[in-house]
C-alpha angles and dihedrals in degrees: 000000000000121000091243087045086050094037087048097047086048087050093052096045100049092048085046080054102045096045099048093050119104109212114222129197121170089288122033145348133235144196133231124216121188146170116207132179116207129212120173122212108251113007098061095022150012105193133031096270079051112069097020087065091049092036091047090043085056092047088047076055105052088046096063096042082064114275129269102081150069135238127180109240118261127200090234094055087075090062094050091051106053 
């Protein structure tokens, strides 16, 4: 398995985690909700511009598909989205 495959895999687990968690004081609980794009340095950028675009293209993504949720940028996404 390749680092990006494995980088990727521990990426997707800890976000599952984080947004299926209800978070709990004395008195109530509550549930987040987010919606997160995802750019690596330096597989889907090498400077700033760079991954916030990609980043920002992923986000754009996950809105559309409904919210509440994450996806890792992929350079195919950018052809879909124009």
């Amino acid at each position: 398995m390749k680092f990006q495959e494995v980088y990727t895999t521990t990426l997707e687990q800890h976000f599952d985690n984080l947004l299926s968690e209800d978070y709990f004081d004395d008195h109530s609980s509550v549930h987040v909700s987010a919606s997160v794009g995802i750019a690596l340095f330096p597989i889907h950028g090498t400077n700033y511009e760079e991954l916030f675009h990609n980043a920002d293209q992923a986000l754009y993504d996950v809105k559309t598909g409904g919210k509440d949720g994450y996806k890792i940028y992929s350079p195919n996404q950018d052809e879909t989205l124009k």
